[in-house]
C-alpha positions as CSV (number, residue, x, y, z in Angstrom):
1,X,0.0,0.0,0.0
2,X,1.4,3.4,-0.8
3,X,2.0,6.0,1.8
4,X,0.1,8.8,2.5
5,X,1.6,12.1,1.4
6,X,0.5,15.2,3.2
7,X,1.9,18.3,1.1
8,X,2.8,21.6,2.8
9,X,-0.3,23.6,3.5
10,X,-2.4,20.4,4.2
11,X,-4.8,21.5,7.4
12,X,-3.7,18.5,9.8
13,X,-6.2,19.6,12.8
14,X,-9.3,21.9,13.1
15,X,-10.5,22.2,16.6
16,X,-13.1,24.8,18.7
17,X,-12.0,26.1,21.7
18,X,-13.0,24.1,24.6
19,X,-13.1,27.5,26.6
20,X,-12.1,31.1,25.2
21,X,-12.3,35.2,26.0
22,X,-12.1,37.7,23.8
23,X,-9.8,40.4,24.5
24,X,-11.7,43.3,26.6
25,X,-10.3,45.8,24.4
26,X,-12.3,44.6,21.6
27,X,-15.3,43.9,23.0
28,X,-16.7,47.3,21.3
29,X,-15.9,46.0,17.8
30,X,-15.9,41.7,17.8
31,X,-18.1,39.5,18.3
32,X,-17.8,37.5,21.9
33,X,-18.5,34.2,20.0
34,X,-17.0,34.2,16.4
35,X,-14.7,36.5,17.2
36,X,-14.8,38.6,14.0
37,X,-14.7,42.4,13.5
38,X,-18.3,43.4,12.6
39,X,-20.9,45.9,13.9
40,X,-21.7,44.6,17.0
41,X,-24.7,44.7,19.8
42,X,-24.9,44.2,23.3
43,X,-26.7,41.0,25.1
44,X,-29.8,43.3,26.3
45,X,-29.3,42.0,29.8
46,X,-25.6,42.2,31.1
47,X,-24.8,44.9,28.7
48,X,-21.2,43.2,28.9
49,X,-20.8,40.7,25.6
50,X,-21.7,41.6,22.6
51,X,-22.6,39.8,19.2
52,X,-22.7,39.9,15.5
53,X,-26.2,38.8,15.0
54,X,-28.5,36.7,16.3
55,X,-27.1,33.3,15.1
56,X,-23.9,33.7,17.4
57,X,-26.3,34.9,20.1
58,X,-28.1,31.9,19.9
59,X,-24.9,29.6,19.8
60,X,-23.2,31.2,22.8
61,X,-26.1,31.3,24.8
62,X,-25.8,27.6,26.3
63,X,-22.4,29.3,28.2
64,X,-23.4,32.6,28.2
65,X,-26.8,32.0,29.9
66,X,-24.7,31.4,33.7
67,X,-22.4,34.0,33.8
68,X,-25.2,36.8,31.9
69,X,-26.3,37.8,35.7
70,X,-23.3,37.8,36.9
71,X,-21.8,39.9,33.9
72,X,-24.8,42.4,34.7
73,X,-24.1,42.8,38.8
74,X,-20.3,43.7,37.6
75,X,-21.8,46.9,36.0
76,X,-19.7,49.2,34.0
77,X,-16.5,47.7,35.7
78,X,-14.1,45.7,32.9
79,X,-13.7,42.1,34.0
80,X,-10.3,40.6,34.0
81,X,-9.6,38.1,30.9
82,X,-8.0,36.1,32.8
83,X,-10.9,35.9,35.4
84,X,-13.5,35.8,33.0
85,X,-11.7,32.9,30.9
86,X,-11.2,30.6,34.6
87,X,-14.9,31.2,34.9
88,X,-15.9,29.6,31.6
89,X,-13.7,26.9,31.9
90,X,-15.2,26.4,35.6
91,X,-18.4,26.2,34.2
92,X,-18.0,24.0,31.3
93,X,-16.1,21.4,33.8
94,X,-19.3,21.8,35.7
95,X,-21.5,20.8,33.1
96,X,-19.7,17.6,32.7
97,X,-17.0,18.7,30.5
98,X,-14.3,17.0,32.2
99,X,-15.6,14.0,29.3
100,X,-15.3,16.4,26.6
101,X,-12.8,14.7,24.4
102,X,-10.3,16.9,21.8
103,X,-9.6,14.5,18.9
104,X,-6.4,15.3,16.8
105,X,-6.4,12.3,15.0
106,X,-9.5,9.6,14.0
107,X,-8.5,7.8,17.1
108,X,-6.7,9.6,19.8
109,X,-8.0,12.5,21.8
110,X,-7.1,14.7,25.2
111,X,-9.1,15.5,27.6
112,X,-9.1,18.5,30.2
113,X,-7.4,15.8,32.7
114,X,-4.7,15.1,30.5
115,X,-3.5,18.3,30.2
116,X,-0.4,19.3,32.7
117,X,-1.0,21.7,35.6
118,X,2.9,22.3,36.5
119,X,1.5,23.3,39.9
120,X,4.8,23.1,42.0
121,X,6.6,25.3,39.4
122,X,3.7,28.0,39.8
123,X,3.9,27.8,43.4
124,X,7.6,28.7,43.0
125,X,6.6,31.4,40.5
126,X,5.6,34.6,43.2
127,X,4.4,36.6,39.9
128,X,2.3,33.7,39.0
129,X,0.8,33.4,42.6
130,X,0.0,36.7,42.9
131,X,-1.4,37.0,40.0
132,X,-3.7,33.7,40.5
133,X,-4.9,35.4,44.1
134,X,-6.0,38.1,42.7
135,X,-8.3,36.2,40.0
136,X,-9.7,34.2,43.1
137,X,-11.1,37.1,44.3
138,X,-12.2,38.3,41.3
139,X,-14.2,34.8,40.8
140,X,-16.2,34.8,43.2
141,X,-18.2,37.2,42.3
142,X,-18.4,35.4,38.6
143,X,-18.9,32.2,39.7
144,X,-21.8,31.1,42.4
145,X,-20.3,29.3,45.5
146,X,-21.9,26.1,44.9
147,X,-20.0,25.6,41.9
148,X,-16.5,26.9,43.0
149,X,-13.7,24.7,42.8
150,X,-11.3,24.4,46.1
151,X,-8.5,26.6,45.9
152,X,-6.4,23.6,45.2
153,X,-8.7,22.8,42.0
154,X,-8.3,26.6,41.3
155,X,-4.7,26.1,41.0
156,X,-4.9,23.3,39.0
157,X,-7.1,24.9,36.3
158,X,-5.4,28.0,36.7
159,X,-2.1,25.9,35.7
160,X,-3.6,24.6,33.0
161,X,-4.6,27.1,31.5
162,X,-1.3,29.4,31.5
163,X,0.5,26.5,30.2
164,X,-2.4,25.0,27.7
165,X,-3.9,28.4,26.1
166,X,-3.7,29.7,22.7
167,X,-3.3,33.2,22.2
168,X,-5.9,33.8,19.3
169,X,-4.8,35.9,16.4
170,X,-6.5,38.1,13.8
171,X,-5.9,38.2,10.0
172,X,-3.0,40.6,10.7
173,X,-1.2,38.4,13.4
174,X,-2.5,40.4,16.2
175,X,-3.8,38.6,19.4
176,X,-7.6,39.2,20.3
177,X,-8.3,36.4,22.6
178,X,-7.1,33.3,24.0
179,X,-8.4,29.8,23.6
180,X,-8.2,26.7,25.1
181,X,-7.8,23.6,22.7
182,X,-7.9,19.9,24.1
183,X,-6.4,18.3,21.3
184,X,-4.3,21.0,19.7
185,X,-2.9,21.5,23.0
186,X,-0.7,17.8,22.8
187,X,1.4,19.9,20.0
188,X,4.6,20.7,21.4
189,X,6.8,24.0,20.3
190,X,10.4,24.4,18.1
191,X,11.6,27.4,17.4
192,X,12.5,26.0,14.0
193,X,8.5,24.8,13.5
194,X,7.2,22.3,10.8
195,X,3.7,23.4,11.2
196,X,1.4,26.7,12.0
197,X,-1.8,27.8,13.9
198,X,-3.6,30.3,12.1
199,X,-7.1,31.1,13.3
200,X,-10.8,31.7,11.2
201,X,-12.5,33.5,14.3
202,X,-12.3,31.3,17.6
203,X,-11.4,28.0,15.4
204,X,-7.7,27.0,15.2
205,X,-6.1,25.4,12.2
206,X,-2.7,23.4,11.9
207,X,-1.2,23.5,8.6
208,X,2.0,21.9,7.4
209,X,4.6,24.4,6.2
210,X,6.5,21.3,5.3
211,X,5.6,18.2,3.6
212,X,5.0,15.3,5.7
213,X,5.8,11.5,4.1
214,X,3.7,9.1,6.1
215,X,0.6,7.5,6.6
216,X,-1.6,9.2,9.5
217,X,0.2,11.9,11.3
218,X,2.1,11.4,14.2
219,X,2.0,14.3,16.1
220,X,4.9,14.0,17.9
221,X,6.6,15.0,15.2
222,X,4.7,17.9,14.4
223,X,5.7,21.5,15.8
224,X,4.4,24.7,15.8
225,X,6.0,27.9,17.8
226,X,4.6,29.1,20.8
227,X,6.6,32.6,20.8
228,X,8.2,35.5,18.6
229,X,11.0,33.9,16.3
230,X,12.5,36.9,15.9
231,X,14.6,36.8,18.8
232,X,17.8,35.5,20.1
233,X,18.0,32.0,21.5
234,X,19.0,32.9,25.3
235,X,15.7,35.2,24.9
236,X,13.6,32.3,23.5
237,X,14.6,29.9,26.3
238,X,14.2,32.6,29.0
239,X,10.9,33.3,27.7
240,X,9.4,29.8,27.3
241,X,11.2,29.2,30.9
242,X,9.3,31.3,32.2
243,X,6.0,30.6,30.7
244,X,5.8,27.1,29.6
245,X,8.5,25.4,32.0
246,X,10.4,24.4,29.6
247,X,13.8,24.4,28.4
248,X,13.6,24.8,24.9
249,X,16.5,22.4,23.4
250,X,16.0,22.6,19.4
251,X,18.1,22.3,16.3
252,X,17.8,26.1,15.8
253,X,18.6,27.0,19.4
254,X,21.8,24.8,19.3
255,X,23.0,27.3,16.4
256,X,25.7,28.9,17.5
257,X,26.0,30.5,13.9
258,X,22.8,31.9,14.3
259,X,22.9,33.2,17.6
260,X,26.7,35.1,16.6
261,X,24.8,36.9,13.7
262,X,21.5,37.9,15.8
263,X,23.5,39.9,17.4
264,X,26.2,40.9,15.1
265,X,27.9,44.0,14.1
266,X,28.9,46.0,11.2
267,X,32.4,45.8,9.4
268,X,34.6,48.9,9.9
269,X,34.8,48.8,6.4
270,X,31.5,49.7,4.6
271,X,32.6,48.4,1.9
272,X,32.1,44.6,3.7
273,X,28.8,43.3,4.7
274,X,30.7,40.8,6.9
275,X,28.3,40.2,9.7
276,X,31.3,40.7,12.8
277,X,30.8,38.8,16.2
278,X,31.3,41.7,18.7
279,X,30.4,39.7,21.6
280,X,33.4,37.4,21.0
281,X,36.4,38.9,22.5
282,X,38.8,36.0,20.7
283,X,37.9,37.8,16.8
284,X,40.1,40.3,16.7
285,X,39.8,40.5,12.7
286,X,37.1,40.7,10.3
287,X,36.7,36.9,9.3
288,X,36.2,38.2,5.4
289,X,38.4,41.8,5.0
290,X,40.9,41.2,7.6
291,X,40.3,44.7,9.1
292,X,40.9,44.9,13.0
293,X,38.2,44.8,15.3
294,X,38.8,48.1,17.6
295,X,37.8,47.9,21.4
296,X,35.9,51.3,21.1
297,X,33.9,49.8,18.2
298,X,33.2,46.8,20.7
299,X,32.0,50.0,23.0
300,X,29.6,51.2,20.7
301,X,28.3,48.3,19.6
302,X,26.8,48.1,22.9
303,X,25.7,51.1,23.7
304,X,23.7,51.8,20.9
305,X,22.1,47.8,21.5
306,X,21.6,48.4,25.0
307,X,20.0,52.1,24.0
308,X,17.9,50.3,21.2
309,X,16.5,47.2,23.5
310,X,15.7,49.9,25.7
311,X,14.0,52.1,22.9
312,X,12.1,49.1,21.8
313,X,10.6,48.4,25.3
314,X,9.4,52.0,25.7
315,X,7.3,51.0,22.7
316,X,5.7,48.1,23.5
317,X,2.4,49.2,22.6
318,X,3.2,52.5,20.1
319,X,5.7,53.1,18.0
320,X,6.7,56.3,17.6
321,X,8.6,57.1,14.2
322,X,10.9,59.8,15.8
323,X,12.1,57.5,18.0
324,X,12.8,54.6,15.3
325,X,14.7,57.2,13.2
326,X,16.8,58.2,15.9
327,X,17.5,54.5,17.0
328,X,18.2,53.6,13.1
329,X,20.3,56.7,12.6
330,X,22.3,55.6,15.7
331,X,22.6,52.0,14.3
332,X,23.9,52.8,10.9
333,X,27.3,50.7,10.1
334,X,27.0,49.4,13.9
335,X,24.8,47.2,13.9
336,X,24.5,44.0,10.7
337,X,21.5,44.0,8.8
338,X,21.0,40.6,10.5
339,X,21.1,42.5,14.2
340,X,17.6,41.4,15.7
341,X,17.3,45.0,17.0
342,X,17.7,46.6,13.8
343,X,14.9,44.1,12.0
344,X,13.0,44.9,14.8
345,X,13.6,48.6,14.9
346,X,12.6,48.7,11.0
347,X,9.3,46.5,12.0
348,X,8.1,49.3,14.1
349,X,9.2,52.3,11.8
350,X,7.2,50.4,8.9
351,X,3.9,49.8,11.2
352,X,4.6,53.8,12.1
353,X,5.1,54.8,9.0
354,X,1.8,53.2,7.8
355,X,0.0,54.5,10.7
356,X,1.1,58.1,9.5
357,X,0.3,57.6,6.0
358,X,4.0,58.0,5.4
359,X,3.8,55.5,1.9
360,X,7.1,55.6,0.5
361,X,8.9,55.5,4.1
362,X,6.7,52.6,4.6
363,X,8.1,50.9,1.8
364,X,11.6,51.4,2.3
365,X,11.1,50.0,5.8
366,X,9.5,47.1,4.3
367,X,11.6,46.1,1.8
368,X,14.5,46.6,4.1
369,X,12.9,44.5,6.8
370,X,12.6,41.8,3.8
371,X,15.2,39.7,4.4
372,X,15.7,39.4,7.6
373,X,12.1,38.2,8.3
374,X,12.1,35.4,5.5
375,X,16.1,35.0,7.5
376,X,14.5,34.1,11.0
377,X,10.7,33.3,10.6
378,X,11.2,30.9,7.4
379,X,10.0,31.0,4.1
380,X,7.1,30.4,4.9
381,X,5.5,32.1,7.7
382,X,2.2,34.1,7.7
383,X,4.3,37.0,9.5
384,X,6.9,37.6,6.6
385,X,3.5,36.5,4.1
386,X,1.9,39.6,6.0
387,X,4.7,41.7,4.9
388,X,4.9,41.2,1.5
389,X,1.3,41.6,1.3
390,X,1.5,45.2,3.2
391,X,4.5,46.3,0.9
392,X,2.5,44.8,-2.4
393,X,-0.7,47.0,-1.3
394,X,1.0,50.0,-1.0
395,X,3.0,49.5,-3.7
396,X,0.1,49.4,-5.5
397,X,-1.7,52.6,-4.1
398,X,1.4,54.1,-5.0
399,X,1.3,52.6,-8.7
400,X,4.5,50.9,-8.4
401,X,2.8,48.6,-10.3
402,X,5.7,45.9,-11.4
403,X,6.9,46.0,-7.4
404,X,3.5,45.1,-6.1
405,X,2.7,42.0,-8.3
406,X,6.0,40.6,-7.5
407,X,4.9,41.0,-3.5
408,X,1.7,40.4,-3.6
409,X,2.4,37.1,-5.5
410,X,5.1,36.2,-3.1
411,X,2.8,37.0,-0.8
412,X,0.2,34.5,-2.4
413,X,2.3,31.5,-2.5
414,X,3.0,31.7,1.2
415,X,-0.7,32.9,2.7
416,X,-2.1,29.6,0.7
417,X,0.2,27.2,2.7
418,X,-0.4,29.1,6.1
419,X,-4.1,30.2,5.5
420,X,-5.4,28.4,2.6
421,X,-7.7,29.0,-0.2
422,X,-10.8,29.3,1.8
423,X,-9.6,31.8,4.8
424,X,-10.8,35.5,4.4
425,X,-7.5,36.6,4.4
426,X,-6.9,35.2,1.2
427,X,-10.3,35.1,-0.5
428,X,-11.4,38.6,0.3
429,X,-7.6,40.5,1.0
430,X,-4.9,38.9,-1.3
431,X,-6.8,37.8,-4.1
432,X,-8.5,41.2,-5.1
433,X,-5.3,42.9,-4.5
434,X,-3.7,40.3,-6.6
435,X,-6.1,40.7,-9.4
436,X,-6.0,44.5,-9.4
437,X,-2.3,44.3,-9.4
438,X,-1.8,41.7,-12.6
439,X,-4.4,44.1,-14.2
440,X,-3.2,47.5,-13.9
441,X,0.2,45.3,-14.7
442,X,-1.2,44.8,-17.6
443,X,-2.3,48.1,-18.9
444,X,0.8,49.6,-18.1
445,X,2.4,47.4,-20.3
446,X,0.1,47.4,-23.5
């Protein structure tokens, strides 16, 4: 009998959430069930959640109908996601969904019990603690005493779902929500992943950015990425240390190559795009040029990477183009083209730039930022799809008509593998855009 053959961008798992919040934030503008951005009204009774019509309304209202008083007596006060998330999944364990079974194949499935609680480790975490006593309080005045677990059961759901939850992600990339998924949950992370979760709404899918020789899929051979690739190995491990427990052990965090360059420097001379190891004290030469490496460059290789990480954490949530300017003004010829901080410097001058309107800065960003995303998210990754899309569109507002079709179809043959044919994204985005771009293509060149 011949074996199976599952080609990149095959969907290997669909799953509903078991349990999930929408961000509060977005409340205004999504729907509480589906999650997408529509005009949206509010549950005439708590006033809280709101929905796209009355199909969702219907379809939530089995969960919704327990916590709609509750929602109501909170008032005008924003409930914690965190709090309100624990309370569905108290409920829904309540209701006998303990038995609720998560298939990711035909045959094998996870339930809520067989998900890990690391308890002792978030005992040992004080952040973690305080954080889970403060959601205790919250809870009881979502859920009704009856039906409250004992604080030890709390901990153990409140485990669970740090370490099992999905961060749910619009068509941009952007998280909205988090879900919990029984069977999607058994997936474990690399930082060099084989497979992606992309999200229609609240539903998760896993798609193959690899092809996959076999029969039926073992999943323990399947791996998606749990955290931001674009950054240096000691920051992934610290990261998933600290919120999955784990020490992250990899191919691509073994790299040694990888991890010199994410942090390298620029050549003395300009004229060589050798990427330099500054944090090695032994290279005293460029490896390519032979030019010397001087201890005041060493200096400023370090200042201006300890001024940019700290630039970059003042914005966390804006960017603010004056600030990028000065940071890549700074970094010009000290740090490499591959320097994480630069990429990630140019990533928030080209979401600035769009934000300002600023087109043709935008794309300069962009296609500057190119490389290094396809470099350290892979080729095929919606983030660096996303970015060839954003380049193409404006390309193509600013008739730079050759540009864009090259982007945009770039773009296409990566948002099919991660999205597929049928996902919004790419039926109602990419494929207009792609069409308008091969036409006025066209035209130019008749």
């Amino acid at each position: 009998m011949k074996k199976i053959f599952h080609k990149r961008g095959s969907t290997i798992l669909t799953e509903k959430p078991f349990a999930c919040v929408l961000q509060s934030r977005y409340r205004a503008e999504r729907c509480d069930k589906c999650f997408k951005f529509e005009k949206v009204l509010k549950c005439s009774n708590c006033l809280y959640v709101r929905y796209c019509n009355r199909f969702c309304q219907k379809e939530a209202w089995s969960d919704h109908q327990d916590e709609c008083e509750k929602l109501k007596a909170v008032g005008s006060r924003t409930v914690p996601d965190a709090a309100l998330m624990m309370s569905r999944i108290i409920r829904k364990l309540h209701k006998g969904g303990d038995f609720q079974k998560g298939f990711y194949t035909a045959k094998f499935y996870r339930r809520f019990g067989n998900l890990m609680t690391h308890e002792d480790d978030i005992r040992k975490d004080k952040t973690r603690m305080e954080h889970f006593q403060s959601l205790v309080v919250v809870l009881r005045s979502l859920v009704d005493e009856a039906a409250m677990p004992s604080n030890t059961e709390l901990l153990q759901i409140f485990g669970k779902m740090c370490i099992n939850s999905f961060n749910i992600l619009d068509d941009d990339m952007n998280s909205i929500g988090t879900g919990m998924y029984l069977g999607t949950s058994i997936i474990d992370h690399s930082c060099r992943p084989n497979a992606v979760a992309t999200f229609d709404g609240s539903t998760v899918r896993i798609r193959l950015l690899e092809d996959y020789h076999g029969g039926e899929i073992d999943f323990s051979k399947i791996f998606i990425s749990y955290i931001d690739l674009l950054n240096t190995a000691d920051e992934r491990k610290a990261r998933l240390r600290s919120q999955y427990f784990f020490e992250c052990g990899c191919e691509r965090c073994r790299d040694e190559e990888e991890l010199k360059l994410m942090n390298a420097g620029a050549c003395s001379n300009i004229d060589c795009d050798e990427p330099i190891p500054m944090l090695d004290r032994e290279v005293k030469k460029c490896p390519r040029c032979d030019t010397d490496i001087k201890v005041t460059a060493r200096e400023t290789f370090r200042e201006i990477s300890d001024f940019t990480v700290l630039k970059l954490a003042e914005m966390k949530d804006v960017a603010y183009m004056d600030v990028c300017q000065l940071c890549l003004k700074k970094q010009e010829n000290i740090l490499h083209y591959y320097n994480v901080y630069y990429l990630k410097t140019l990533d928030q001058a080209f979401e600035s730039a769009i934000n300002m309107a600023k087109w043709e800065d935008a794309i300069g960003y962009g296609l500057r930022l190119k490389d290094g995303f396809k470099k350290y998210n892979g080729s095929f990754h919606p983030l660096y799809g996303l970015l060839l899309l954003k380049i193409g569109k404006i390309q193509l507002f600013k008739k730079h008509f050759t540009e864009a079709l090259t982007n945009i179809n770039d773009s296409e043959k990566i948002l099919r593998v991660t999205h597929g044919e049928e996902h919004d994204l790419y039926k109602t985005q990419l494929i207009p855009l792609l069409c308008q771009a091969a036409s006025e293509y066209d035209l130019m060149n008749k």
